[in-house]
C-alpha positions as MATLAB code, in Angstrom:
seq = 'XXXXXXXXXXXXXXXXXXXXXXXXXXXXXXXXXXXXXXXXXXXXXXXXXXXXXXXXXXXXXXXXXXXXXXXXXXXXXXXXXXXXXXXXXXXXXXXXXXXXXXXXXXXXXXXXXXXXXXXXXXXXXXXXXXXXXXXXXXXXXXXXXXXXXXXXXXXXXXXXXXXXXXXXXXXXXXXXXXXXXXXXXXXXXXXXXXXXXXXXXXXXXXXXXXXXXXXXXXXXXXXXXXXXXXXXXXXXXXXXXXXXXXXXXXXXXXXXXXXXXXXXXXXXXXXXXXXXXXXXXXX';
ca = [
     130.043  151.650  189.884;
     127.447  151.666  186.969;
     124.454  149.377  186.272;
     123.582  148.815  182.998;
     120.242  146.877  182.306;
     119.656  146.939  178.929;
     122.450  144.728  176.234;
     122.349  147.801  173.938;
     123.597  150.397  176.706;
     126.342  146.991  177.653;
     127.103  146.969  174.196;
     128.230  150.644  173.872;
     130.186  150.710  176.821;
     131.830  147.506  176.115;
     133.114  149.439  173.062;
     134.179  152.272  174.679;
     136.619  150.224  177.335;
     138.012  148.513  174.198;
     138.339  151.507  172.195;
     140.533  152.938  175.206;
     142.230  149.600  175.314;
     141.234  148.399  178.776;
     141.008  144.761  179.396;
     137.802  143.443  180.563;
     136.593  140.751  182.764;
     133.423  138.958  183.313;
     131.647  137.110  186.699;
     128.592  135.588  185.431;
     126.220  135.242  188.447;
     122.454  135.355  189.290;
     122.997  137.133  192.271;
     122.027  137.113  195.674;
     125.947  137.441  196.404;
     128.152  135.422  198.985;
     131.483  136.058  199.712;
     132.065  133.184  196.678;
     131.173  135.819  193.951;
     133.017  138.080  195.864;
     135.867  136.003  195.901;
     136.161  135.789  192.038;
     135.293  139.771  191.880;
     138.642  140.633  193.866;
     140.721  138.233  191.417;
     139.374  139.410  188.492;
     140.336  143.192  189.913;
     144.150  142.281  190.693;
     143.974  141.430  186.877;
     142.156  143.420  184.149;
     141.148  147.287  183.911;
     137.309  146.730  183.730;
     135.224  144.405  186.012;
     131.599  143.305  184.840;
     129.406  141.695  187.343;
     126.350  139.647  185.406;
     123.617  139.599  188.177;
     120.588  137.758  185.874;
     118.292  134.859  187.252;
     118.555  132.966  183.695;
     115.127  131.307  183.412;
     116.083  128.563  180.832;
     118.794  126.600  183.159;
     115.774  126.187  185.455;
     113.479  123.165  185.270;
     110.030  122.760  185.679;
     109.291  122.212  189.052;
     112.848  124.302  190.469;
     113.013  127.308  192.187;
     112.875  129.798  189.828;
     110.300  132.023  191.228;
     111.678  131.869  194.750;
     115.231  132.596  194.008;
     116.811  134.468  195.978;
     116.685  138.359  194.517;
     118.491  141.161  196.616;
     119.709  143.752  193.981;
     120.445  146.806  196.145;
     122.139  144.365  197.980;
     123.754  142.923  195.480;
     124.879  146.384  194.150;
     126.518  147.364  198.452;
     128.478  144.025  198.252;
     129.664  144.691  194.613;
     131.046  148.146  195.030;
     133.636  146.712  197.789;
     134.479  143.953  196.071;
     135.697  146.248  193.495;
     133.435  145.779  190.652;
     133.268  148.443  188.148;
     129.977  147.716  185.823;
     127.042  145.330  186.705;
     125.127  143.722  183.813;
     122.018  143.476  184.978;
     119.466  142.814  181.674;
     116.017  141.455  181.818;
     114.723  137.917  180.446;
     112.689  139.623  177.847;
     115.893  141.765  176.328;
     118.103  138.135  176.625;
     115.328  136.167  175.114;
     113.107  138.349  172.996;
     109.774  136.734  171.292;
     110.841  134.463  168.910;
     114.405  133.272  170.475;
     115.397  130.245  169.179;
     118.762  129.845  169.392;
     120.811  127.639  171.817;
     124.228  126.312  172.673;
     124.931  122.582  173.896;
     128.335  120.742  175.202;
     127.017  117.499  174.084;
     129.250  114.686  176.437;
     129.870  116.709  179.213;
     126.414  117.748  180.347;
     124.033  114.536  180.444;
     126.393  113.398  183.411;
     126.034  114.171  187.388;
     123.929  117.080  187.745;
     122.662  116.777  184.284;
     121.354  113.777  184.643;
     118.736  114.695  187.402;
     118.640  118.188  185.424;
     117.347  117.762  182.066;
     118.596  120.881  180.096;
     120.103  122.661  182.731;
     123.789  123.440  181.143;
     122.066  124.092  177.685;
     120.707  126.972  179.358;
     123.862  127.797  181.095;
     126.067  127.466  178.123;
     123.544  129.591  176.117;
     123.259  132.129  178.480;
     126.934  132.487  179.054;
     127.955  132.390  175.846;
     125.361  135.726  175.372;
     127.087  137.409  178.010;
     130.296  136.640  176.286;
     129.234  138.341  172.669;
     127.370  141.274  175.223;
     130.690  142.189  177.570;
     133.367  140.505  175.394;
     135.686  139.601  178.149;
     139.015  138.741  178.052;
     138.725  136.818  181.179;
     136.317  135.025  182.893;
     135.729  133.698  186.193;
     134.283  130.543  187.965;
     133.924  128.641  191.193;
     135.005  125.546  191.550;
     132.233  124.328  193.791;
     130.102  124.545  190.567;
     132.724  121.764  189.058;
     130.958  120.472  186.114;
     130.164  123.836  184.938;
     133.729  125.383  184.993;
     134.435  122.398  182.737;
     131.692  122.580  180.130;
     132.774  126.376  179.975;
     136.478  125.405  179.355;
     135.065  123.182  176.570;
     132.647  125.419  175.278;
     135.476  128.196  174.732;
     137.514  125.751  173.545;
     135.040  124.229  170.726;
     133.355  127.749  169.590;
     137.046  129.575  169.490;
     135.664  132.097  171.614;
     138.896  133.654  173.006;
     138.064  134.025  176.504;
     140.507  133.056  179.286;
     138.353  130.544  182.005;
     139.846  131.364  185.296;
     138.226  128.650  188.114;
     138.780  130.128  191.831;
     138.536  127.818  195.047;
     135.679  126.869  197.055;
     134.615  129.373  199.611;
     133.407  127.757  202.697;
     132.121  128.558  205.983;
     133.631  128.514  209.094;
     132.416  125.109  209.454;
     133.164  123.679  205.705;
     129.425  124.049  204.088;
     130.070  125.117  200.911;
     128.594  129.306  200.407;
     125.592  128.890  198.133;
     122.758  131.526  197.445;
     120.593  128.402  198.116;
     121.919  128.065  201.724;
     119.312  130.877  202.894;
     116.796  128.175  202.405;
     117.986  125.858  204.809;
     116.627  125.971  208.409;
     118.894  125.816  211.585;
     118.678  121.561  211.663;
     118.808  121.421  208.042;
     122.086  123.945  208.046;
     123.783  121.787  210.805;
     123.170  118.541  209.124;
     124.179  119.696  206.177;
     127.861  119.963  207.492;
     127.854  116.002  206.328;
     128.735  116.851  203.242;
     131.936  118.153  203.211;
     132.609  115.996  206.069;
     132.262  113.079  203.926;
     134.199  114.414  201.202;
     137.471  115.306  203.817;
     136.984  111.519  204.810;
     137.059  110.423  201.406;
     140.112  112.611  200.837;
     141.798  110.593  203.898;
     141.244  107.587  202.769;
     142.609  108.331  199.166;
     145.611  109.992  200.849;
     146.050  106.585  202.855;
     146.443  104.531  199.992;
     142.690  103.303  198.916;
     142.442  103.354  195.003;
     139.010  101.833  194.808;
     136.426  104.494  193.664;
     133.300  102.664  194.434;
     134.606  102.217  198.517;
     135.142  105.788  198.618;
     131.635  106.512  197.242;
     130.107  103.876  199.030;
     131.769  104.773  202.525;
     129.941  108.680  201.284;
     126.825  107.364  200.697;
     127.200  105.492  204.071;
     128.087  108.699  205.662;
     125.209  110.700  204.188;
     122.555  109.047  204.189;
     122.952  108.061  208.057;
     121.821  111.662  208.822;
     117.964  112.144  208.552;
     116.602  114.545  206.414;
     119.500  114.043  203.839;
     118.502  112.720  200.234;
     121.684  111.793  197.862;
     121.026  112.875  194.134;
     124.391  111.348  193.546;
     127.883  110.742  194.516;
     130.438  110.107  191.944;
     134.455  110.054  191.464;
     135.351  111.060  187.800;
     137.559  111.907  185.569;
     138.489  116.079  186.137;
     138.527  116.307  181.671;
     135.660  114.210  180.404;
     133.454  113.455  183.315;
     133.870  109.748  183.042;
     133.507  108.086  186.227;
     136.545  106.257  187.116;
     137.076  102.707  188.735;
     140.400  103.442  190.133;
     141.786  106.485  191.658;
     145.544  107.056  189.881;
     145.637  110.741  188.559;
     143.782  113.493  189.406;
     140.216  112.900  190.112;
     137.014  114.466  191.078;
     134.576  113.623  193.513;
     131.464  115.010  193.523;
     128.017  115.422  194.935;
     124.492  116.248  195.062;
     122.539  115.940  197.967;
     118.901  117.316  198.545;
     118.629  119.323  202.686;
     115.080  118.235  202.671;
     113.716  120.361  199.346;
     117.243  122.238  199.150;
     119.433  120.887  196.848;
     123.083  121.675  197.803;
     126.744  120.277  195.975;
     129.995  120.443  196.859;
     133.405  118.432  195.821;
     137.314  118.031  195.776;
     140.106  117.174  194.094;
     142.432  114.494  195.056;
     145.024  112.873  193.462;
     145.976  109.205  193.894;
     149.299  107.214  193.263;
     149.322  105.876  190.344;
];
């Protein structure tokens, strides 16, 4: 496996593989990686020649008071876990050769991204999109993969390749979960022992939302209400928000009849963790 840290060095070896005619994917990450990444690594193996790994802690999706500086960074690690999951290149560039002095150039899904979590995160998914969209021009990937436990992003990048004509497949892989259900998250390292085990609510709530879909309730705002309920009866959790919406344009939704997605933010304390399903109600 190779690591490449600067985008010129990227670039030339990105021509190479297509030169040779190898197909190429991309997993955009900043690192840190759970068996999630790894996840979407082994998929994008079973299906194109070349697998890039982005490992880059992109400062301009982070706000002001976030965790940017305490992150969590691991790279030898991150380089162990990457060679078995059968990666063949990591792209691993600094902030100063993705944003030189003088960037000034940005990409925004207007519509999708002032809802759920960017409506508590001012400018987050303009600095996702715009950093994504440079590690498409950098890697040029035929295909590239998401989680689904980062929902709302998997569906600004569908729309983002969509509007810009980029010509990149968007493959979106299942949650990976604990043993217990918590969703795997680089932030879960921040959680202490009570904070890890109370945390569990969350997906609890969601499985009891999916229940009482599957049993016939239609009414989106009992679902979310029996979650918020749910959550907030265990201490130390803090709901940023709980919504049901619409899986294409983010709309929240009033009645459950096609397929719908319910998602949430909740803050562990300081640790701010999401998670969410799919169902799909009668119509």
């Amino acid at each position: 496996m190779k690591v490449v840290d600067t985008i010129p060095r990227m670039s030339t070896l990105v021509k190479i593989f297509k030169k040779e005619g190898k197909s190429i994917s991309l997993i955009p990450t900043m690192g840190y990686l759970h068996e999630g990444h790894l996840s979407l690594a082994r998929a994008a193996r079973k299906h194109t020649d070349v697998v890039i790994m982005s490992i880059f802690v992109n400062p301009i999706q982070f706000g002001p008071k976030e965790d940017l500086e305490k992150y969590p960074r691991d790279m030898k690690r991150d380089e162990q876990l990457a060679t078995s999951a059968g990666v063949d290149v990591i792209f691993h560039p600094s902030a100063g050769d993705m944003y030189p002095e003088g960037y000034s150039t940005y990409v925004d899904v207007a519509g999708l991204t002032e809802k759920l979590c960017g409506a508590s995160r001012p400018g987050h998914f303009k600095g996702v999109t715009t950093v994504v969209a440079k590690l498409f021009h950098i890697t040029r990937p035929d295909i590239a993969y998401f989680g689904q436990k980062d929902a709302q992003q998997a569906i600004v990048m569908k729309k983002m390749v969509e509007d810009l004509n980029m010509g990149v497949e968007i493959k979106i892989m299942p949650i990976v979960r604990e043993n217990d259900g918590l969703a795997m998250s680089s932030r879960n390292i921040y959680l202490s022992a009570t904070e890890r085990k109370d945390a569990l609510v969350l997906y609890e709530a969601l499985k009891k939302a999916e229940c009482l879909i599957k049993s016939g309730e239609r009414d989106a705002g009992k679902v979310v209400k029996m979650m918020e309920d749910m959550i907030s009866s265990v201490p130390g959790m803090r709901i940023d928000y709980i919504s049901a919406v619409d899986t294409k344009n983010l709309e929240k939704i009033k009645i459950i009849t096609g397929e719908t997605l319910i998602a949430l933010a909740v803050f562990a304390s300081k640790t701010r963790l999401i998670d969410n399903i799919i169902v799909k109600g009668m119509k």
